[in-house]
DRENKE-705418 format. One line per field, with one value per residue (C-alpha): residue in one letter; x, y, z; residue number from 1. Coordinates in nm, 3 decimals. Layout:
DRENKE-705418
res <- (a|...) $
px <- (X|...) $
py <- (Y|...) $
pz <- (Z|...) $
n <- (NUM|...) $
end
This chain:
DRENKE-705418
res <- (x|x|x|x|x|x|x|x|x|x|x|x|x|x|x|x|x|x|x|x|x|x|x|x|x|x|x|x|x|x|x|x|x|x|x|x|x|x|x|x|x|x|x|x|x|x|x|x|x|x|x|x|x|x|x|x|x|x|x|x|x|x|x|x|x|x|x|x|x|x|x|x|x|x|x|x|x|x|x|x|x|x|x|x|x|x|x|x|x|x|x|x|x|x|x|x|x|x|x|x|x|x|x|x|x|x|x|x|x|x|x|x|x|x|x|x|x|x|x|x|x|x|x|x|x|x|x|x|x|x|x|x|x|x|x|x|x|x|x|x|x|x|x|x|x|x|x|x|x|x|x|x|x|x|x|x|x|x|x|x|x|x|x|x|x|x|x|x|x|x|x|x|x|x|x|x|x|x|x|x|x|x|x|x|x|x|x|x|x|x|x|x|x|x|x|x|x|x|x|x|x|x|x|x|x|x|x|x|x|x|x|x|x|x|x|x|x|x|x|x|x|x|x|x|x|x|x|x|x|x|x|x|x|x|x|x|x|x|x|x|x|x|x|x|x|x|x|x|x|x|x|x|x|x|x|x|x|x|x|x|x|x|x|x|x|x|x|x|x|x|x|x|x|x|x|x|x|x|x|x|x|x|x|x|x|x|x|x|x|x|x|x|x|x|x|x|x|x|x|x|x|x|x|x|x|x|x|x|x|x|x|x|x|x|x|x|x|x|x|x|x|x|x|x|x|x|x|x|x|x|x|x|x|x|x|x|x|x|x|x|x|x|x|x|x|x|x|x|x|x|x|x|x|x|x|x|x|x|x|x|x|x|x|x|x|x|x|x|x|x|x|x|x|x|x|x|x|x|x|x|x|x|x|x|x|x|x|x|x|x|x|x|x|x|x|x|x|x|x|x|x|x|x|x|x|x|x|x|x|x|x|x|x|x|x|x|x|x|x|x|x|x|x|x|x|x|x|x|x|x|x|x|x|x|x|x|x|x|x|x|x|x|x|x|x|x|x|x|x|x|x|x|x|x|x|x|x|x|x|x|x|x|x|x|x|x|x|x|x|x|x|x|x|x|x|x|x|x|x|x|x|x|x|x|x) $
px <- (4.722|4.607|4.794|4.819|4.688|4.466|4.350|4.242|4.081|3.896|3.764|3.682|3.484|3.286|3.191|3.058|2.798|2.768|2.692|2.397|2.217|2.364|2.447|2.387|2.827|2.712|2.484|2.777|3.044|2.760|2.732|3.141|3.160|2.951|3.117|3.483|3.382|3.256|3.581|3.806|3.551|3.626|3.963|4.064|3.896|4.104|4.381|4.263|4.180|4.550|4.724|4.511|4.563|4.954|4.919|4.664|4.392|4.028|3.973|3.856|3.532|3.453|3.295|3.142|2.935|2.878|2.507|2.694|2.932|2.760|2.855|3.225|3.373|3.602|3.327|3.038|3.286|3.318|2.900|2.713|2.603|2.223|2.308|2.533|2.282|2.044|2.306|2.412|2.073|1.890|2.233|2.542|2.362|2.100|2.424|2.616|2.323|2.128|2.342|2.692|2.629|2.285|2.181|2.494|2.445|2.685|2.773|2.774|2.420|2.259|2.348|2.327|1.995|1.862|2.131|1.982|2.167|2.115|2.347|2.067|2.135|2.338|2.565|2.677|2.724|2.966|3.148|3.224|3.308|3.626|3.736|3.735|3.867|4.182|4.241|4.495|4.238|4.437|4.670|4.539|4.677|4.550|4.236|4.246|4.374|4.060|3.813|3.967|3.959|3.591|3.504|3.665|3.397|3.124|3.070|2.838|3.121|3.231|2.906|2.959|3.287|3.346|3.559|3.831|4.113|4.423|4.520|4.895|4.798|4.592|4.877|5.144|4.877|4.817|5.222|5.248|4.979|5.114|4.788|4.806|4.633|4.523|4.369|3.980|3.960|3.697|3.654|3.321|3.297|3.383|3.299|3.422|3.630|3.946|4.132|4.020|4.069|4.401|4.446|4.302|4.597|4.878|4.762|4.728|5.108|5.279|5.089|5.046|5.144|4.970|4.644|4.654|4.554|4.186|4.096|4.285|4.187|3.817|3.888|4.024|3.715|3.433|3.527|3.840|3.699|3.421|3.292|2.997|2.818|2.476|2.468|2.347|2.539|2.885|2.786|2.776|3.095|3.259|3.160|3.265|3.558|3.666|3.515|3.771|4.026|3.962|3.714|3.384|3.158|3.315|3.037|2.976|2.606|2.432|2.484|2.533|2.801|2.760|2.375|2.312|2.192|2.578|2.654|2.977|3.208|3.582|3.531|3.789|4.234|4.254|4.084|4.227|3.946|3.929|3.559|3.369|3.449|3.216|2.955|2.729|2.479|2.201|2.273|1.971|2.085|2.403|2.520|2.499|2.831|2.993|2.892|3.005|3.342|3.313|2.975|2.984|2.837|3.155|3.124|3.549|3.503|3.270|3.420|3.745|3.535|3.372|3.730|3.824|3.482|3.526|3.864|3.956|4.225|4.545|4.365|4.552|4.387|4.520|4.266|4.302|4.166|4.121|4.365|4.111|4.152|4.511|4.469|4.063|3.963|3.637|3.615|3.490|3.826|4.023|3.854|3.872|4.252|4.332|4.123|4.351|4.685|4.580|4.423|4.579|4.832|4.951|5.170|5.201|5.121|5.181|5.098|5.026|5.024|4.708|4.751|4.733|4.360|4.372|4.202|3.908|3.954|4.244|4.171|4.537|4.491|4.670|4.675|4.656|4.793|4.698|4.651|4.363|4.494|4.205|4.496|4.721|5.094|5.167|5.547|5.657|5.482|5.619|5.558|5.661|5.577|5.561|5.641|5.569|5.320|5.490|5.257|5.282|5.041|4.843|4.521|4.725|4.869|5.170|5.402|5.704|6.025|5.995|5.814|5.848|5.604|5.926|6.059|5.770|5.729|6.074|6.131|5.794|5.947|6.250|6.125|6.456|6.650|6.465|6.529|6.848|6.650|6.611|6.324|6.440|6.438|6.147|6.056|6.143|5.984|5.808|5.755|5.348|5.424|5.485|5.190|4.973|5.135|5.039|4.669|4.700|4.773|4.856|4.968|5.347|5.413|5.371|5.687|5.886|6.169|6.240|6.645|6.722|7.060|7.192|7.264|7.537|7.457|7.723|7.732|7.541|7.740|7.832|7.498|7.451|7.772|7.652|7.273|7.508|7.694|7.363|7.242|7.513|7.515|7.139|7.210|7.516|7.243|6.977|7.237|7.321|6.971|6.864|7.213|7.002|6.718) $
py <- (10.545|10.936|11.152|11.503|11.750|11.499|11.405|11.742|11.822|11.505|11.532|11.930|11.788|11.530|11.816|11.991|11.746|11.671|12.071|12.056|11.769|11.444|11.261|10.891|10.786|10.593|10.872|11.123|10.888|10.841|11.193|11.276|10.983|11.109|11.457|11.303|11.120|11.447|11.563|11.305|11.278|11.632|11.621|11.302|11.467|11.814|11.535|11.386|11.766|11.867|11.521|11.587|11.913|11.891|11.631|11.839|11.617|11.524|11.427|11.008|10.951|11.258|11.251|11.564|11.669|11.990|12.022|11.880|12.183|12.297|11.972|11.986|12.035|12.342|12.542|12.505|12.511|12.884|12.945|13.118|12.884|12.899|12.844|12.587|12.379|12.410|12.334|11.966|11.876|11.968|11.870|11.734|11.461|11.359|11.316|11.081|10.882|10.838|10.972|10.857|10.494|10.535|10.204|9.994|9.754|9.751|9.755|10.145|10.209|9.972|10.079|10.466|10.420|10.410|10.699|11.012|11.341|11.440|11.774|11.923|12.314|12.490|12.685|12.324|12.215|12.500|12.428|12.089|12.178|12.410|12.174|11.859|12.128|12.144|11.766|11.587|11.297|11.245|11.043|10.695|10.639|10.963|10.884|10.544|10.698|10.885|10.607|10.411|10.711|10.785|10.426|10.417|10.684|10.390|10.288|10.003|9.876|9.620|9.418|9.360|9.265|9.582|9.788|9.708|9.643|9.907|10.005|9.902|9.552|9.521|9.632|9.424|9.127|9.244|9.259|8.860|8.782|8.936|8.942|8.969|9.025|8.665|8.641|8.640|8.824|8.797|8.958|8.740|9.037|9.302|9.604|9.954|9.676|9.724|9.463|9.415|9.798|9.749|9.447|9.681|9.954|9.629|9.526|9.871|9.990|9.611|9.480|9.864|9.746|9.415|9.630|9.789|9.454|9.466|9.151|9.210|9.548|9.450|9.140|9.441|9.636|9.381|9.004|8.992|9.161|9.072|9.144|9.053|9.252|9.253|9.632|9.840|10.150|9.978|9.805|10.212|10.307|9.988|10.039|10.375|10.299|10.034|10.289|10.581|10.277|10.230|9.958|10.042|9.695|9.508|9.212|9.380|9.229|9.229|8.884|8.652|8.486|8.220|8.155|7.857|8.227|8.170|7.906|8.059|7.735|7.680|8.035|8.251|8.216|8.422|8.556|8.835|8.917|8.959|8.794|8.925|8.705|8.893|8.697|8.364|8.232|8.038|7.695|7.700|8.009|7.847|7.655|7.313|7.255|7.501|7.289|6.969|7.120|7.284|7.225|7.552|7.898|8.064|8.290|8.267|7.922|7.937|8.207|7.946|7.668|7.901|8.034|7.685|7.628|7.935|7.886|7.729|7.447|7.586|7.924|8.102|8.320|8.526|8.629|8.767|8.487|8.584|8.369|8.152|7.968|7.881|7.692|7.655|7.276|7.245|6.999|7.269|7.399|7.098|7.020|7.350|7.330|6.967|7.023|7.359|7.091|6.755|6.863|7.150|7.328|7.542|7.784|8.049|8.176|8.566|8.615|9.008|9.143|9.285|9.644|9.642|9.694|9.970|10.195|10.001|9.600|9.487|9.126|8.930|8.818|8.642|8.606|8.276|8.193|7.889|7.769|7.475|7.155|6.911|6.635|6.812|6.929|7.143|7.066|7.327|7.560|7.907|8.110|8.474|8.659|9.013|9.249|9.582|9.759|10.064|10.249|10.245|9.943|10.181|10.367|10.651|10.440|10.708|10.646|10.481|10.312|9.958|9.819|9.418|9.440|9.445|9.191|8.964|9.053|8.975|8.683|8.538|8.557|8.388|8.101|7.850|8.109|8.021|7.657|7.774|7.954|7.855|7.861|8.135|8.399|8.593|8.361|7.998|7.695|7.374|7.025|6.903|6.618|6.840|6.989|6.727|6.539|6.878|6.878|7.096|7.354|7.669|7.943|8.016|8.007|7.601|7.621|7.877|7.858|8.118|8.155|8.192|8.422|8.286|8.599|8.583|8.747|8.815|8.610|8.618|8.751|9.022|9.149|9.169|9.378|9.596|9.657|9.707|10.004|10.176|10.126|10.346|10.594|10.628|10.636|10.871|11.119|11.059|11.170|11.513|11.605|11.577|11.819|12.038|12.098) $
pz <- (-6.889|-6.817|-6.612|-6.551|-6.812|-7.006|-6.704|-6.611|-6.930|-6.924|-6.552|-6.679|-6.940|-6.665|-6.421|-6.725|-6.781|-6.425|-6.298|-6.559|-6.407|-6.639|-6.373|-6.533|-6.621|-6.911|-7.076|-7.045|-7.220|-7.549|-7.526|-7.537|-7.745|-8.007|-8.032|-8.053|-8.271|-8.527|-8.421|-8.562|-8.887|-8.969|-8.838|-9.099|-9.336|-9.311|-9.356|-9.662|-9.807|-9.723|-9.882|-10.205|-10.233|-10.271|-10.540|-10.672|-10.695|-10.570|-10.195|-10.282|-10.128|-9.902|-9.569|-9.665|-9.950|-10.041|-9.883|-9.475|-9.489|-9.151|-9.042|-8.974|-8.711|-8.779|-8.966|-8.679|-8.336|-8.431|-8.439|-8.116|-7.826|-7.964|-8.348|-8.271|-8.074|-8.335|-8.600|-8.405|-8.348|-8.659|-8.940|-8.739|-8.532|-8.787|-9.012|-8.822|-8.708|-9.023|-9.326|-9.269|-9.374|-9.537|-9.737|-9.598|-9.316|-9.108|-8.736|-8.728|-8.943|-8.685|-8.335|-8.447|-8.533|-8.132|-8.047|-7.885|-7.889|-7.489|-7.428|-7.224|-7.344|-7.627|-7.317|-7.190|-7.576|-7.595|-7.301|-7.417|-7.764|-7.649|-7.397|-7.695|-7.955|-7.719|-7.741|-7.988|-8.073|-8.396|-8.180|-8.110|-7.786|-7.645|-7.799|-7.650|-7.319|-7.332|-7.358|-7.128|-6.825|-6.933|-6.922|-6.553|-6.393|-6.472|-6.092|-6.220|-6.430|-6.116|-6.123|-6.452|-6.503|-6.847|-6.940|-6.696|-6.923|-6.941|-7.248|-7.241|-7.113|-7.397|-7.620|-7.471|-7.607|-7.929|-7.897|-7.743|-8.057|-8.335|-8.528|-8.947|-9.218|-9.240|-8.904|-8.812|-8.480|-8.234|-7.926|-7.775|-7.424|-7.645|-7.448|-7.614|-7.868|-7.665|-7.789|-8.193|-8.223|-8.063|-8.308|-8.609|-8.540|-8.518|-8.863|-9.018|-8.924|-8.933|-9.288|-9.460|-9.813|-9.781|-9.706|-9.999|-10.209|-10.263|-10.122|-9.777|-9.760|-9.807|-9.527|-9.295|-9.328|-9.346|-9.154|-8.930|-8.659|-8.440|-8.170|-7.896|-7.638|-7.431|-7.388|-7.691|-7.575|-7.577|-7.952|-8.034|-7.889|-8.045|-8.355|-8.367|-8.223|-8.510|-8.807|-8.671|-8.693|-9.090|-9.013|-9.160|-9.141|-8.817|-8.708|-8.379|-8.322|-7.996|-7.871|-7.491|-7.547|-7.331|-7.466|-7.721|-7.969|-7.996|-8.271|-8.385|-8.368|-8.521|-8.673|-8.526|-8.573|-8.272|-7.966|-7.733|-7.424|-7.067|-6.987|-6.716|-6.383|-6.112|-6.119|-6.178|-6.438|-6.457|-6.625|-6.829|-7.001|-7.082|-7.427|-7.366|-7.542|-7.292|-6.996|-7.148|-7.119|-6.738|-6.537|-6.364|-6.346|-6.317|-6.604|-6.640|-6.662|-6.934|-7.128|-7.176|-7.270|-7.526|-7.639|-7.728|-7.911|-8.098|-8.249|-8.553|-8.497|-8.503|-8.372|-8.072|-7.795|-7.489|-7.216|-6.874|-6.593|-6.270|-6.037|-5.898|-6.263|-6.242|-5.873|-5.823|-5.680|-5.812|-6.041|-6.306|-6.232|-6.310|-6.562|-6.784|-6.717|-6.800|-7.143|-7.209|-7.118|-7.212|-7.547|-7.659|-7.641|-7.282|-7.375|-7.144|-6.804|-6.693|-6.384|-6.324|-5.948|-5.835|-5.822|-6.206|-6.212|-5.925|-5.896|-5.977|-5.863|-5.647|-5.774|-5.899|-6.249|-6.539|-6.916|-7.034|-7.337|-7.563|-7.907|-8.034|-8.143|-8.080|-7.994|-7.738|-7.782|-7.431|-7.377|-7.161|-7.031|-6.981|-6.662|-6.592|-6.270|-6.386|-6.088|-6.297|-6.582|-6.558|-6.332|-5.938|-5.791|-5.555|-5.673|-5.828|-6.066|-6.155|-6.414|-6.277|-6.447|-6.347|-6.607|-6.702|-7.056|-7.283|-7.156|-7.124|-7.461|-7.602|-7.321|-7.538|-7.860|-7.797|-7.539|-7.669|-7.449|-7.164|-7.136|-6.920|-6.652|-6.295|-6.117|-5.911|-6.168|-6.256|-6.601|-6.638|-6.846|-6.633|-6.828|-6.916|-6.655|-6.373|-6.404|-6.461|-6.123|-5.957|-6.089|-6.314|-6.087|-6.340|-6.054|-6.051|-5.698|-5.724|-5.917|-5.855|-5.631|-5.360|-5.318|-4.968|-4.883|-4.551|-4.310|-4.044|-3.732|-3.418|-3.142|-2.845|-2.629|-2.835|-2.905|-2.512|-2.495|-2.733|-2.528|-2.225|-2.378|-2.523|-2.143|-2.020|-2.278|-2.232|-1.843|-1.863|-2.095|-1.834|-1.542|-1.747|-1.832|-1.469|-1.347|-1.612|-1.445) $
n <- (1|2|3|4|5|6|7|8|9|10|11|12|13|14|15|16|17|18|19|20|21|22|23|24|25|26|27|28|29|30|31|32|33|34|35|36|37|38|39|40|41|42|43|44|45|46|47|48|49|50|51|52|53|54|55|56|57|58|59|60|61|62|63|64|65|66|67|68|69|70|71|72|73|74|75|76|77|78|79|80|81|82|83|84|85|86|87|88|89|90|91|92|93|94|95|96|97|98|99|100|101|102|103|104|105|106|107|108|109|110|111|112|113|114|115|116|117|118|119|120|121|122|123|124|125|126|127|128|129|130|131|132|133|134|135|136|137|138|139|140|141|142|143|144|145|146|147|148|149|150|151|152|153|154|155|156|157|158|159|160|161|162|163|164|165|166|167|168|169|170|171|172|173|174|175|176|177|178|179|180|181|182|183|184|185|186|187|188|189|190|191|192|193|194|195|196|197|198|199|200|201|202|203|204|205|206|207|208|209|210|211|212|213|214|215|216|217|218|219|220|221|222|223|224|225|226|227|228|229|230|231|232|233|234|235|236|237|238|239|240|241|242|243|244|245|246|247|248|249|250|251|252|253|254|255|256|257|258|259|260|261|262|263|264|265|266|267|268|269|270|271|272|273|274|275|276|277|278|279|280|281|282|283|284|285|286|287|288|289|290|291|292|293|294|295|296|297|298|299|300|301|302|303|304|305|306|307|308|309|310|311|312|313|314|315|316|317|318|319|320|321|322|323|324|325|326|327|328|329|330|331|332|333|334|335|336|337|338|339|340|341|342|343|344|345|346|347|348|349|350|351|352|353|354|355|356|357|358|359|360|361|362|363|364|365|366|367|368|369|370|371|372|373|374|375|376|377|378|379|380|381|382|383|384|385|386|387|388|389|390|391|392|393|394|395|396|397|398|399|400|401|402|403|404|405|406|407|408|409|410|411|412|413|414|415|416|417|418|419|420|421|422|423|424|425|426|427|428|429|430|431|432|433|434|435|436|437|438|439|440|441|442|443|444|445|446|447|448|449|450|451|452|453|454|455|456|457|458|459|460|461|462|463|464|465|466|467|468|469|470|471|472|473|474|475|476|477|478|479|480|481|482|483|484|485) $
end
């Protein structure tokens, strides 16, 4: 979450754009985008320079040759407004669009080759160049941080249903997951890839020795992560995103997920997503596998029957619902839920409050979390009302202290110590059969107990007694303010 200074610099960096006439959000995010992103190139490859140089060897595979000097960052930031425009669009942008991954196809060579450099003069290119240079973007989170604020300004964003998930949610379920090496990751509303970059960093620090065997480390780079989006701009800022996370080839393609284009089935050990829910489809547009599962246009409908398409038996996914899934009477409703606890296997339900997606959506949410089994296997299923993210539930969203993602998080881990809890208290298991005798109702407040302290009030008559004294010591004040006057 931004606050304060980054904040600042970020919303400095905004008007910049804005004062010069670049008033469309998503055109000024590319545009940042891009030049973080020559940023952190040069800046990892300062890194590299500086690790090589103490052992006194070669830097492995350089960014930069000797002929894209002019293209670092640290050499051209220092040029004159004029020589530095002409430097990034003449060398620096024609370098990261066409000659970074020149002969390779991957995710990055193919959505960089539509990208348009747009800083409309070489003054506002300078502007924006000291305000980036003053940024840490080495460090994930503030780079993350960063993203996610940018991605906030997009007013159209709440038709649409993108870019709306907070950064530490999507930790705390990469966290709940506890992705490895041996996963395949997918992502099928991918946005700015959110959640498989966040998955991509889990890996990278939990398996770091494991990723140095060839064959993982070529899995890591080239097919655990994928990712689908209609919107060319986002493919660019995903796949930029996963290549400054050590992923070079991600399959980010350009793909409805819903459509029958989609015939990635059983593929996928886990899915982590929170699927646009704003809106409807037409049927005709939809897979007809989907709607064998839930006859709806509820896109949050679909997007579960698709999760449970797309995994692999035995595969596990997480993904934000909006409330309306847990305790909707539709039969498309019903129906998506009893599949999820009849055939598979309910494991989890976190309900979050509503103020989480503040400042842009007030709507209540929860993450759903299930694995595929084809045959069933829900036992219990674990509920846990979380009161607090960490931030304050109003549009400010300050940093506060109450914050219930640890213990969701160890509470998760260690569900045999949960079989004591009473309804009462904020987590607690419920059996299959209760659910299924409620209809599959999934929201917690169907099961969770409200403890009621008796309070003991004075009699009557003392209570009167009491008025009658405040009567006369109002009347006896009344008396002495009139002598007064």
């Amino acid at each position: 979450m931004i606050t304060g200074e980054l904040k600042n610099k970020i919303d400095g960096i905004w008007d910049i754009f804005w004062s010069s006439g670049m008033t469309n959000p998503l055109t000024v995010i590319e545009q940042i985008t891009y030049l973080m992103f020559i940023k952190i190139l040069d800046d990892n490859e300062l890194r590299k320079e500086a690790n090589a140089a103490a052992f006194d060897m070669e830097v492995v595979d350089p960014i930069f040759d000797a002929q894209h000097q002019d293209c670092r960052w640290h050499n051209f930031r220092h040029y004159e407004a004029d020589a530095m425009f002409k430097n990034m669009t003449e060398k620096v942008f024609p370098f990261i669009k066409n000659d970074l991954h020149a002969g390779k196809d991957t995710a990055f060579a193919r959505y960089m080759k539509d990208a348009l450099f747009l800083v409309p003069t070489a003054r506002v290119l300078l502007r924006v160049v000291d305000a980036l240079d003053s940024l840490d973007l080495n460090n994930k989170d503030i780079m993350g941080d960063v993203y996610e604020y940018l991605l906030s300004q997009i007013a159209q964003s709440g038709t649409n249903g993108q870019f709306r998930t907070p950064r530490h949610i999507i930790r705390m379920m990469v966290e709940l997951m506890q992705p490895t090496v041996d996963d395949t990751i997918c992502d099928p509303a991918m946005g700015s890839a959110g959640f498989i970059c966040a998955a991509a960093q889990y890996v990278s620090e939990h398996y770091a020795s494991e990723l140095m065997k060839t064959e993982n480390k070529k899995h890591y780079t080239t097919t655990m992560f994928t990712g689908f989006d209609t919107d060319q701009t986002m493919l660019r800022i995903g796949a930029m995103n996963m290549m400054l996370h050590g992923v070079e080839a991600p399959n980010i393609t350009w793909m409805d997920s819903l459509s029958e284009d989609n015939t990635h089935r059983e593929e996928y050990s886990l899915i982590m997503a929170n699927p646009p829910f704003t809106g409807s489809l037409d049927k005709e547009t939809v897979s007809k596998d989907l709607l064998n599962l839930a006859e709806t246009r509820k896109t949050e409908l679909l997007f579960l029957a698709l999760f449970l398409k797309a995994l692999k038996v035995g595969g596990r996914c997480a993904s934000i619902v909006p409330d309306g899934v847990l305790f909707g009477s539709s039969k498309a409703h019903k129906a998506i839920r009893q599949e999820i606890v009849e055939f598979n296997r309910l494991e989890a339900v976190i309900s979050m409050p509503s103020g989480v997606f503040k400042p842009y959506a007030g709507v209540s949410t929860a993450i759903l979390i299930f694995t595929k089994t084809g045959h069933g296997g829900t036992d219990k299923v674990w509920f846990y009302d979380m009161k607090a993210d960490g931030f304050s539930l109003d549009d400010k969203r300050s940093a506060i202290a109450d914050n219930d993602i640890p213990d969701i998080i160890a509470r998760f881990h260690n569900l045999a110590a949960e079989e004591s809890r009473e309804r009462t208290e904020q987590s607690f298991l419920v059996p299959k059969q209760e659910i299924v005798d409620n209809g599959y109702d999934l929201s917690i407040n169907k099961y969770k107990k409200t403890e009621y302290v008796p309070v003991e009030y004075p009699p009557t008559s003392e209570i009167f007694a009491q008025l009658r004294e405040l009567e006369a010591e109002i009347q006896k004040g009344m008396e002495e303010l009139e002598g007064m006057v």
